[in-house]
C-alpha positions as CSV (number, residue, x, y, z in Angstrom):
1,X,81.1,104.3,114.4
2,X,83.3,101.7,112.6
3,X,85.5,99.4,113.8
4,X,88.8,100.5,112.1
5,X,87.7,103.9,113.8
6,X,87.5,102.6,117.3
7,X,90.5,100.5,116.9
8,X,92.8,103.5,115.5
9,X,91.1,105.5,118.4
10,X,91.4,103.3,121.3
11,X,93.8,100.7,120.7
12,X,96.5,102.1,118.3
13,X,97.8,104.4,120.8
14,X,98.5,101.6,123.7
15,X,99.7,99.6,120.9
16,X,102.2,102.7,119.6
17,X,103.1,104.0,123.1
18,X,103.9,100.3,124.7
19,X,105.7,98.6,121.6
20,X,105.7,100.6,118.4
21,X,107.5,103.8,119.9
22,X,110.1,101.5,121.1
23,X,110.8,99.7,118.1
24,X,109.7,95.9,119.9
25,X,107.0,95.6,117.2
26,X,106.7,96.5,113.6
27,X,103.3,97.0,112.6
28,X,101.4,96.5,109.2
29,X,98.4,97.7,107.2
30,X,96.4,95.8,105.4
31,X,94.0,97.4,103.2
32,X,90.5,95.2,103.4
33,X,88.4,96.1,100.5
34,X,85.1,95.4,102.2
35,X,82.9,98.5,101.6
36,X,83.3,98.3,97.7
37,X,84.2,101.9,96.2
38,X,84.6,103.4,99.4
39,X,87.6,101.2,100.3
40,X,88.9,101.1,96.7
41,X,89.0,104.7,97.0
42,X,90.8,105.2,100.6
43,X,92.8,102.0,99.6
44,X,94.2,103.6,96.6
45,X,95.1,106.5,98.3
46,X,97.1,105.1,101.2
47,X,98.7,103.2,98.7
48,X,99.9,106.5,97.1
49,X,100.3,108.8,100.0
50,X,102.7,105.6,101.7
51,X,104.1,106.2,98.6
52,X,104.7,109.7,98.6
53,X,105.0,110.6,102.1
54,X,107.4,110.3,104.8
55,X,105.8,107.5,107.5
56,X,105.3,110.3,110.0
57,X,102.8,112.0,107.4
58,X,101.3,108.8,105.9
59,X,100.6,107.9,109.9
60,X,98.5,111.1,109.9
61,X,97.1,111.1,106.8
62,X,96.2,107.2,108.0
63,X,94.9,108.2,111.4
64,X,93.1,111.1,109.9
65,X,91.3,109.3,107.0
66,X,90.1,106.0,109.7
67,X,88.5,108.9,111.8
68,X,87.1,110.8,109.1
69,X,85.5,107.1,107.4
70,X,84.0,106.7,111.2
71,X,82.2,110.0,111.9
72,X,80.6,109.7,108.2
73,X,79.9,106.4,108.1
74,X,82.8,105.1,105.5
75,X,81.3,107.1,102.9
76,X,84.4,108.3,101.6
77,X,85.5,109.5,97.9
78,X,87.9,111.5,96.1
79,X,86.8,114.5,97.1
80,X,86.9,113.6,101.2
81,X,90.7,111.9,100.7
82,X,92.2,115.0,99.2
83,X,91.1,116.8,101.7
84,X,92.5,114.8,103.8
85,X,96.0,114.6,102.3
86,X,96.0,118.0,101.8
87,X,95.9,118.4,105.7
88,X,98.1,115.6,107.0
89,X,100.2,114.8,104.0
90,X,101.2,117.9,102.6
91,X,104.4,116.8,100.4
92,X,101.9,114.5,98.6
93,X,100.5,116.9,94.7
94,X,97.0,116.9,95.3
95,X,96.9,116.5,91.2
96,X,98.9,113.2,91.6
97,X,97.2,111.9,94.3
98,X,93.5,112.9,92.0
99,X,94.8,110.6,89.0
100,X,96.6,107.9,91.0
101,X,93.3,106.9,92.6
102,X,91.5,107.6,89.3
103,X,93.7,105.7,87.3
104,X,94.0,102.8,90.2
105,X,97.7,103.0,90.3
106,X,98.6,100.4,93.1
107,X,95.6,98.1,91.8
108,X,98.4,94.9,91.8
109,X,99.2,95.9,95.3
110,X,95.5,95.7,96.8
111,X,95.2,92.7,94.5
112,X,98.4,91.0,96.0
113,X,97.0,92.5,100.0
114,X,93.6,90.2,99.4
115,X,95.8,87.2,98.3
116,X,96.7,87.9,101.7
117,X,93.7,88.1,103.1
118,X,92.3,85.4,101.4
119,X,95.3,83.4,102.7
120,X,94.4,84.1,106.2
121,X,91.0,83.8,106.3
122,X,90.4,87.0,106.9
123,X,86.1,87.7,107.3
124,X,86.2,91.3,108.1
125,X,87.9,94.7,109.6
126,X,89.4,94.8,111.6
127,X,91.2,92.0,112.3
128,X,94.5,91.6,114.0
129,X,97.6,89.2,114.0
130,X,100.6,89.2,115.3
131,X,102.9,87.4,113.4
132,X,100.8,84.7,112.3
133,X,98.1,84.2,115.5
134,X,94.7,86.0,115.0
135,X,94.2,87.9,117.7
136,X,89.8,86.7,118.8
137,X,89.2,90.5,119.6
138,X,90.6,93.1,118.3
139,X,89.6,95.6,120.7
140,X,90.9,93.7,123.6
141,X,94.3,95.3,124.0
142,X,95.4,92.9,127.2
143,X,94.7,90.1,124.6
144,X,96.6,91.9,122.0
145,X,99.7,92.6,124.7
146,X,99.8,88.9,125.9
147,X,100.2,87.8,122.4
148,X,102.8,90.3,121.6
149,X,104.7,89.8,124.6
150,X,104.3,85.6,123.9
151,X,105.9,86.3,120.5
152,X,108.8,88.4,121.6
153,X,109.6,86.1,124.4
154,X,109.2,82.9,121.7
155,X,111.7,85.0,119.7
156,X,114.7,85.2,122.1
């Protein structure tokens, strides 16, 4: 299984349920273009479906897509996203969503996202910061929840 997959599995819903449900925490995606057309693809279409979407379905469709990349090994195309979409995204015209991923719509946006990651030093997925402190591993969720907690109280 992938590492996005077990992190969306196991540690998003902590992370949701203890700050993100709350509003404490904002949380970001990052798209990572490290398994060449497959990410491209999946990239794309997140960029599209965020687009599209309202946040609940673009969460699902998100969610959806990182389980989906794990059980097949992150051999995802066109073909598996739509299907996805079509599930967990319904507002979002499957024939829009087709030709924004084949035409690379949001190209400049993944382009600007690995400035980012280029900026951060950022070696692989997943990877984790809050605000800017790289969280050593990602799985570790007390880790995660001492940085976060560190931050807030740094904040007030």
């Amino acid at each position: 299984m992938s590492g996005m997959w077990n992190l969306d599995r196991e540690v998003f819903p902590e992370l949701q349920a203890d700050y993100l449900d709350s509003g404490d925490v904002s949380y970001s995606y990052v798209n990572y273009l490290g398994f060449r057309e497959e990410s491209l693809v999946s990239s794309l279409a997140s960029h599209k479906v965020h687009n599209d979407a309202s946040d609940d379905e673009f969460w699902d469709f998100h969610h959806e897509l990182m389980q989906t990349a794990g059980v097949q090994g992150s051999t995802i195309g066109i073909d598996e996203v739509l299907a996805v979409a079509e599930e967990t995204a319904p507002s979002v015209d499957q024939d829009e969503l087709r030709e924004s991923i084949e035409q690379q719509e949001y190209m400049s946006e993944i382009e600007r996202e690995h400035e980012m990651i280029e900026e951060f030093d950022v070696t692989g997925t997943p990877t984790i910061f809050v605000n800017d402190v790289e969280v050593s591993d990602p799985f570790d969720y007390d880790a995660i929840s001492e940085i976060i907690e560190e931050q807030l109280e740094n904040a007030s």
